[in-house]
C-alpha positions in Angstrom: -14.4 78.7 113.1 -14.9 76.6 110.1 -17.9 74.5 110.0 -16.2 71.7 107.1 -13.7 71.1 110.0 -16.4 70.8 113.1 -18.2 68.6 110.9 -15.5 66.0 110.0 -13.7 65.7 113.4 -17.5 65.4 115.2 -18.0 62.7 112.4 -14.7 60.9 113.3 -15.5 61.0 116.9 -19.2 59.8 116.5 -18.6 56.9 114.3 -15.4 55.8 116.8 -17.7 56.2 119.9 -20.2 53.9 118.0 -17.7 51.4 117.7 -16.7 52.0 121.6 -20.5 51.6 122.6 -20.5 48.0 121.1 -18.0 47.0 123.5 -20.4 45.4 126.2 -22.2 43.2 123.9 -18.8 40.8 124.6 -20.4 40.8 128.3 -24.1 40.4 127.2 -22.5 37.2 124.7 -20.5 35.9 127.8 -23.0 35.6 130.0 -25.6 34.8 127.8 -27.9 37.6 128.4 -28.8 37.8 124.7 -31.6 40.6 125.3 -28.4 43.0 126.4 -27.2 42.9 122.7 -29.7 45.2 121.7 -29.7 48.0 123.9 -25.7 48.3 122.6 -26.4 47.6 119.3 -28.6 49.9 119.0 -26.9 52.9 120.1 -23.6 51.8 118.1 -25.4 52.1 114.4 -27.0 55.1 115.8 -23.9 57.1 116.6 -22.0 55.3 113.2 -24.6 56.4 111.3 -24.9 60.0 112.6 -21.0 60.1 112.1 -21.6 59.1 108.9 -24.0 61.6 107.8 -22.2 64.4 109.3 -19.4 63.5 106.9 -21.8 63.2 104.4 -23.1 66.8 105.1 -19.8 68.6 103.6 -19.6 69.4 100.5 -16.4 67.4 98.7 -14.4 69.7 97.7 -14.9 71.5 101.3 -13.5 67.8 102.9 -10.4 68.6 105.0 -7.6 66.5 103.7 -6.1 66.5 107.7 -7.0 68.5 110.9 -3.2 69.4 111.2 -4.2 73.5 110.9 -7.3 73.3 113.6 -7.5 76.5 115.4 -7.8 76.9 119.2 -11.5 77.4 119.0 -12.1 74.8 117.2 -10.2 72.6 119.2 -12.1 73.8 122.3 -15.7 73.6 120.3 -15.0 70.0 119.2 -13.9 68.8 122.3 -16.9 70.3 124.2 -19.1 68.8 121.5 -17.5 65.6 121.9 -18.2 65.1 125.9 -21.8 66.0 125.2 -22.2 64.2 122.4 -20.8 60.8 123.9 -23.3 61.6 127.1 -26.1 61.4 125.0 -24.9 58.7 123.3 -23.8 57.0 126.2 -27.1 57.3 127.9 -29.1 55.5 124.7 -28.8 52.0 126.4 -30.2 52.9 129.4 -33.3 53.8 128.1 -33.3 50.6 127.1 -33.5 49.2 130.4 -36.6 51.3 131.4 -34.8 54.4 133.0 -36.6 57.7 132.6 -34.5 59.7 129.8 -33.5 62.3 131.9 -32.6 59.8 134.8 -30.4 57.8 131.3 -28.6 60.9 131.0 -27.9 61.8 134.4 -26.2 58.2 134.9 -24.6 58.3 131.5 -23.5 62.1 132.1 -22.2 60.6 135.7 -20.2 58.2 133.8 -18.3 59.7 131.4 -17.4 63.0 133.5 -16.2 60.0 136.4 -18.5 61.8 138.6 -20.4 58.5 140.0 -23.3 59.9 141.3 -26.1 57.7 140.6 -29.8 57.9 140.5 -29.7 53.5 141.0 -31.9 52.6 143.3 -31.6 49.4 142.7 -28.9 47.3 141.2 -30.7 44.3 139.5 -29.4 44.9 136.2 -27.7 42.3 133.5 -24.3 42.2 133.4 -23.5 44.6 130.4 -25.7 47.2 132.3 -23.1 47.1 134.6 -20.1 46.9 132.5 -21.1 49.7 130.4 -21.6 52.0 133.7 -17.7 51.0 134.3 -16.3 51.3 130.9 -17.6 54.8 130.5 -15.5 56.0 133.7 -12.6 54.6 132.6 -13.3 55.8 129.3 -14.0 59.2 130.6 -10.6 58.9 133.0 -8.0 60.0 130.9 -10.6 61.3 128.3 -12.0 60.3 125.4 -10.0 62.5 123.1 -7.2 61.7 124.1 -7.9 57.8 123.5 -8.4 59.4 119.9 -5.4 61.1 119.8 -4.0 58.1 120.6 -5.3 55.9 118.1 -6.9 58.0 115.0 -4.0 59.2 112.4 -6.1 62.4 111.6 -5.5 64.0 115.3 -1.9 62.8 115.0 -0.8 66.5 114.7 -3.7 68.4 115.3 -4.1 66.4 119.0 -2.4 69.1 120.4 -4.5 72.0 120.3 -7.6 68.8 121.5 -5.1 67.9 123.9 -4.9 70.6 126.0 -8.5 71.7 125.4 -9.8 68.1 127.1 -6.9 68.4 130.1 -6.4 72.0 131.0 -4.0 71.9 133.7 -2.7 74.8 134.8 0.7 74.6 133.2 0.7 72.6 129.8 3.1 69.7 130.5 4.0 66.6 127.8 6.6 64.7 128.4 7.2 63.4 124.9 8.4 65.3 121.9 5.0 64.5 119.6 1.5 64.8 121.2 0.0 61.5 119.9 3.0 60.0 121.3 2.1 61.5 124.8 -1.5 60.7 124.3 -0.5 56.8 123.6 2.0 57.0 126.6 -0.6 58.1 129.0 -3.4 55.2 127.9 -0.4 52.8 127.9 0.0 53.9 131.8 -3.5 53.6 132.2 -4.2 50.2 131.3 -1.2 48.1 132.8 -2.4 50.0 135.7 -5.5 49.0 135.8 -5.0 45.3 134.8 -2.7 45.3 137.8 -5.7 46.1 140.0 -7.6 43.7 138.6 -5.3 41.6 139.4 -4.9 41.9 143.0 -9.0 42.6 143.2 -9.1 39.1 142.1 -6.8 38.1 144.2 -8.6 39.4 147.4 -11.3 36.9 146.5 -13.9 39.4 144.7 -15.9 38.3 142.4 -14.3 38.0 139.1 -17.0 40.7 137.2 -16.8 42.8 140.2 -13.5 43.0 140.0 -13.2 43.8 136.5 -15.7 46.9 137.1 -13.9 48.1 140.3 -10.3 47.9 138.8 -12.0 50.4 136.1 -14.0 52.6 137.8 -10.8 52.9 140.7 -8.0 53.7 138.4 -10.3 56.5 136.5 -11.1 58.2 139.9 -14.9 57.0 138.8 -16.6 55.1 141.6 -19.7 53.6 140.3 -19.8 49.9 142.0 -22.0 47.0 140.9 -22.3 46.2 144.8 -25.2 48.7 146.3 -23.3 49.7 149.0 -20.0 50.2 147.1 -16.9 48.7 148.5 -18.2 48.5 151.8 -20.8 45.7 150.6 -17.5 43.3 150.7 -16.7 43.3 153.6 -13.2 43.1 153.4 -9.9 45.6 154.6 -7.8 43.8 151.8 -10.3 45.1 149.2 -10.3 48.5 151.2 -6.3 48.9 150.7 -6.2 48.2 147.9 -8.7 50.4 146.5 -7.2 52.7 148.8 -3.7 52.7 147.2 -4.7 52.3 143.7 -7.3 55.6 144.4 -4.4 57.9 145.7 -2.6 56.2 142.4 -5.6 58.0 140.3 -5.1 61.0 141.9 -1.0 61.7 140.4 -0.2 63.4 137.7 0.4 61.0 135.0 3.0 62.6 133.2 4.9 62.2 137.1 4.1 58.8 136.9 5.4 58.2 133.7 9.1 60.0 134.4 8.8 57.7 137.7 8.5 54.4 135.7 10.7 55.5 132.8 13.8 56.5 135.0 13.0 54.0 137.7 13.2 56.3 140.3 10.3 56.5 142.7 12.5 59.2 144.6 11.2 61.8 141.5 8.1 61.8 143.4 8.9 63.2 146.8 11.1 66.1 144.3 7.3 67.3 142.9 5.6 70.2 145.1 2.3 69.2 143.9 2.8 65.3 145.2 4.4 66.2 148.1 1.5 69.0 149.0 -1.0 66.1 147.7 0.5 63.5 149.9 0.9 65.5 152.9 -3.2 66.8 153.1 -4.1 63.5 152.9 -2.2 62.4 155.5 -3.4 65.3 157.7 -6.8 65.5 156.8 -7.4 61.5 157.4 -5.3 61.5 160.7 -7.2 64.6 161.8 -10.8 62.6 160.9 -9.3 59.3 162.4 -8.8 61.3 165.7 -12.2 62.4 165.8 -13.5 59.0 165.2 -11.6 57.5 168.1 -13.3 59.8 170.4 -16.9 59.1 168.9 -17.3 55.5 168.2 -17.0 52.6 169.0 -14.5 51.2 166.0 -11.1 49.6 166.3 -8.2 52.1 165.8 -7.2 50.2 162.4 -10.9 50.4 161.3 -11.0 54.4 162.1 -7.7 54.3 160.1 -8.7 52.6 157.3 -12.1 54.5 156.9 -10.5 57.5 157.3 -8.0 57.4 155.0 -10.1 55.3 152.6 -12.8 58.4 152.4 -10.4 60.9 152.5 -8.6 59.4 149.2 -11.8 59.3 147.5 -13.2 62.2 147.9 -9.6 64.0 147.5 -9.2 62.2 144.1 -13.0 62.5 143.2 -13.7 58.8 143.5 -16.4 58.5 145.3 -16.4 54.9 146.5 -17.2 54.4 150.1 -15.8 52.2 152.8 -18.4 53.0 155.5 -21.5 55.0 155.7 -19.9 58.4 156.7 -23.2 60.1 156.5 -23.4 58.6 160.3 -19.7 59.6 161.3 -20.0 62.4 163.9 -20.6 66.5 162.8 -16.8 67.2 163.5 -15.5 64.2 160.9 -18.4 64.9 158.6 -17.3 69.0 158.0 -13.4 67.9 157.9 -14.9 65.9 155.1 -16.9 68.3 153.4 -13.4 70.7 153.7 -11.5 67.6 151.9 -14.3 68.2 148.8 -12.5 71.1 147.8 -9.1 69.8 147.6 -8.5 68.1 144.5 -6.1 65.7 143.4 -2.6 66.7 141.3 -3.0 68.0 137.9 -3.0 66.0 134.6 -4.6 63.1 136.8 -7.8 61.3 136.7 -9.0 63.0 139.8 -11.4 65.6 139.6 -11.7 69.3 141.6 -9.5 72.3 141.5 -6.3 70.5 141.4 -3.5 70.8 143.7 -1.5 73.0 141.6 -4.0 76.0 141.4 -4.5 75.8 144.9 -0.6 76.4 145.3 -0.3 78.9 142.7 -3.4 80.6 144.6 -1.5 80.5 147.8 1.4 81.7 146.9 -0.1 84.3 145.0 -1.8 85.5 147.8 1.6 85.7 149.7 2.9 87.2 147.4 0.6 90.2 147.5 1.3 90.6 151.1 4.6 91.2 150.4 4.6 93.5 147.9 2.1 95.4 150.4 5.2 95.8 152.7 7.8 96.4 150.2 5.9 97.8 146.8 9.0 97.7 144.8 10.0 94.0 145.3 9.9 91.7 142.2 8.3 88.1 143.8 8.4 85.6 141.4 5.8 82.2 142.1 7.7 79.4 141.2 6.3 75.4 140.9 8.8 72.9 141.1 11.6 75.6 140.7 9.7 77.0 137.3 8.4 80.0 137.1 5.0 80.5 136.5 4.1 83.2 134.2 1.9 86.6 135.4 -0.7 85.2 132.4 -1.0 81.9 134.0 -1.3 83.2 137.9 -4.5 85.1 136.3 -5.5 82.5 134.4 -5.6 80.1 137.7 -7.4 83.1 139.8 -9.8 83.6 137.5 -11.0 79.9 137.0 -11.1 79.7 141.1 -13.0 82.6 141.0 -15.5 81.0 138.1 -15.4 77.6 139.8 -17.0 79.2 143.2 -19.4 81.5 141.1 -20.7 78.5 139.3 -20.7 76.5 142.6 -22.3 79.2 144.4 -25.0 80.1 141.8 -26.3 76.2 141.3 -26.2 75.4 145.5 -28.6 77.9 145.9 -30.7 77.4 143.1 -30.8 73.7 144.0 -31.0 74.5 147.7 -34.4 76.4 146.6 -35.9 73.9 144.2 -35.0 71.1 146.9 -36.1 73.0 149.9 -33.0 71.6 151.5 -29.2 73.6 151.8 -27.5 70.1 152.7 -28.4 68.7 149.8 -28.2 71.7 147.3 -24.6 72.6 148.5 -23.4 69.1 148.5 -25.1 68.2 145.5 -23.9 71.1 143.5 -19.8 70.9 144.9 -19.9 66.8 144.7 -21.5 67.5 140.8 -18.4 70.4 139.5 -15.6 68.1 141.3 -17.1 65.2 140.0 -16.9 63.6 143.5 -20.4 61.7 143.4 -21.8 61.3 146.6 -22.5 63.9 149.1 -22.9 64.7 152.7 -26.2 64.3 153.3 -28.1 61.3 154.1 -30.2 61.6 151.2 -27.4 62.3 149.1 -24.9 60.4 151.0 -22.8 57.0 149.8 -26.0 54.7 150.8 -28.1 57.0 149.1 -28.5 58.2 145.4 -30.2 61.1 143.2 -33.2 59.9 142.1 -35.3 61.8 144.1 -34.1 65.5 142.8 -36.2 67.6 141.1 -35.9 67.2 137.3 -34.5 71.2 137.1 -31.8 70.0 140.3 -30.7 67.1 137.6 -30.6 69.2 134.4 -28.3 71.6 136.7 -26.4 68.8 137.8 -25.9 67.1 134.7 -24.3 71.0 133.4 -21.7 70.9 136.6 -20.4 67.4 135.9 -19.6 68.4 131.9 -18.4 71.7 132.9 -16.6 69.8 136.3 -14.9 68.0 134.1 -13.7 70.1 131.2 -12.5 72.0 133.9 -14.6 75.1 133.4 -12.3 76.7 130.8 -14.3 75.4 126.7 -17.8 76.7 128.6 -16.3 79.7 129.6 -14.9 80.2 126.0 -18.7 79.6 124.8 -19.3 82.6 126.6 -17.7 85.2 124.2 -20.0 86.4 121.3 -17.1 86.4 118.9 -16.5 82.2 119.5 -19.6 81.9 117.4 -18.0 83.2 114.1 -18.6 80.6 111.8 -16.9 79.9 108.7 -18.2 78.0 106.1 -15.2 78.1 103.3 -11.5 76.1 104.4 
């Protein structure tokens, strides 16, 4: 790797997320809480001036004229650099507002990675507080380097290699010839969709602000709420459907979405395996919880419905929000729960998890082991979507299930020990790599929060919800001793 290259894109990408961090001061002005201004401010010039002298730190004639020739560790360094380097960033404001750093870092962390676990435990902050909480998920949504793809001519060509290191799916899939134009696309998708939801948020009579933090924090699969006990604080099914539709919206693959609104056909759907497979676990999975429910409270059927398929949907897609308390639901709809936590939402999505598409691969990889057990010479090809997937990628997929439940496994029991408590270190640990946010526990649960983990349970936390969302594969890389070859000369 070449350190003049590290060094300029990580100065490009500070001084941008300094501008990015100044955002909420619009809020603090709006609602005249003038004592917010700093707090932003501050961490703006901070990051603008590290970018700055990052820059400042190569020598000129070592300056890269463009990133156009970045290598694939590079790519992968920078990007990992990146999501840490906007965490801490990110988390500079809350220490502003008294939060213990490591507590500022765990909520910022939270935030960018969309996990929405919080360590709140109360919510009587200003506005911009708020705002910034919700910006950073929807920020973190599609991913911050691909909003700089998007926008910054010096990624316009190297974006690729960034790309695909941010969003790791299991099959690389653009729909548009050049990346940047992909990357623009996406963002484009992204906002109308989310304006929409505001929209119709507003519309259901919440409160303006609210609205505007929901819409954000829905459409990136985030689930931080300004309202204590999340969407079930309103009080309202309208609110509840339509967070419930615009949640299983988070959870499709964008580039789907896309060919959907570009051909006008919302047929293409129901032609994708992934969707349909995504669609139809849902559906299962929220009628089988909805059954349960009948026979174990006291609810309407439309209520057990509703909650059902509300929870279902956000913990599928890694949102997090709540409609009810389902820490009280009975043990049967609690562990058909904790099952839908390992499910993921479709690929290239804001949802967090495995993804829908490795758990196919994995399937039909399995079966198609089993038949070459019965007939060793037959040639099984696993197709997705009537395209083969390659022998490299079927390994590729294996192995990142196989890291996903090492990783998963190693930090539940670690945090099972520290905590003195398996319900919260397994839940804790699986809601933290999918990003999910709350966990089944009534510590842990959707009324509850983090603040009371040990400071070690955090710190391992805070590493599942970067890794979690980088999708395990730039931290793996950091693994091999020859990624650390470091180049000084272009």
């Amino acid at each position: 790797m070449r350190q003049n290259y590290l060094a300029y894109a990580t100065g490009i990408i500070l001084g941008y997320i300094g501008i990015v961090i100044l955002v909420p001061i619009i809020a603090a002005v709006f609602y005249k809480e003038y004592t917010s201004i700093i707090p932003f401010l501050s961490a703006g010039l901070f990051a603008m001036l590290g970018g700055f002298l990052v820059k400042k730190s190569i020598k000129p004639d070592e300056i890269p004229e463009n990133l156009n020739d970045i290598k694939k560790a590079e790519a992968l360094f920078i990007v990992a650099s990146a999501w840490v380097i906007f965490g801490l960033i990110a988390a500079i404001p809350y220490l502003f507002y008294n939060l213990h750093p490591l507590n500022a870092l765990f909520e910022a962390v939270s935030g960018i990675t969309t996990t929405g676990a919080t360590i709140l435990t109360d919510f009587n902050y200003p506005h911009a507080f708020f705002f910034w909480r919700a910006l950073t998920q929807w920020l973190g949504g599609l991913g911050i380097i691909v909003l700089f793809i998007a926008i910054l001519p010096q990624f316009a060509v190297a974006g690729r290699q960034m790309f695909f290191a941010e969003a790791p799916g299991p099959i690389e899939d653009k729909f548009t010839p050049r990346i940047r134009n992909t990357a623009s696309a996406l963002w484009k998708i992204y906002t109308v969709i989310t304006v929409i939801l505001f929209i119709l948020l507003v519309w259901a009579n919440m409160p303006c602000f609210d609205a505007l933090c929901t819409a954000l924090t829905t459409l990136s699969a985030g689930g931080f709420s300004n309202n204590a006990n999340s969407i079930m604080g309103y009080n309202s099914f309208n609110i509840c459907w339509i967070v419930i539709i615009f949640m299983f919206i988070s959870g499709i693959n964008f580039n789907l979405l896309y060919n959907v609104i570009h051909q006008k056909n919302i047929l293409l759907l129901f032609k994708n395996q992934e969707f349909k497979t995504y669609l139809s676990l849902v559906l299962l999975m929220s009628g089988l919880i909805a059954i349960s429910l009948h026979f174990h409270n006291a609810e309407s059927a439309f209520e057990n419905i509703t909650n059902s398929l509300f929870q279902v949907i956000s913990i599928t897609t890694s949102t997090g929000a709540a409609s009810v308390d389902f820490e009280k639901w009975n043990f049967t709809s609690k562990m058909l729960l904790f099952m839908v936590m390992f499910m993921g939402s479709c690929a290239s999505s804001a949802g967090g998890g495995i993804k829908m598409a490795r758990w196919i691969v994995v399937f039909k990889s399995m079966k198609s082991e089993l038949v070459k057990i019965l007939h060793p010479n037959a040639i099984v090809n696993i197709k997705l979507d009537n395209k083969t997937v390659t022998p490299e990628v079927s390994k590729q997929i294996v192995v990142f299930v196989f890291f996903y439940f090492l990783i998963l496994g190693v930090s539940a029991v670690i945090i099972s020990i520290i905590e003195q408590n398996s319900s919260v270190g397994m839940t804790s640990a699986l809601s933290s790599i999918s990003n999910i946010g709350p966990g089944i526990s009534h510590l842990t649960g959707p009324m509850g929060n983090y603040a009371h983990l040990a400071p070690l349970s955090k710190i391992i936390m805070i590493f599942n919800m970067l890794v979690g969302r980088l999708e395990l594969i730039p931290f793996l890389v950091f693994l091999q001793p020859d990624f650390w070859s470091l180049r000084k000369n272009i």
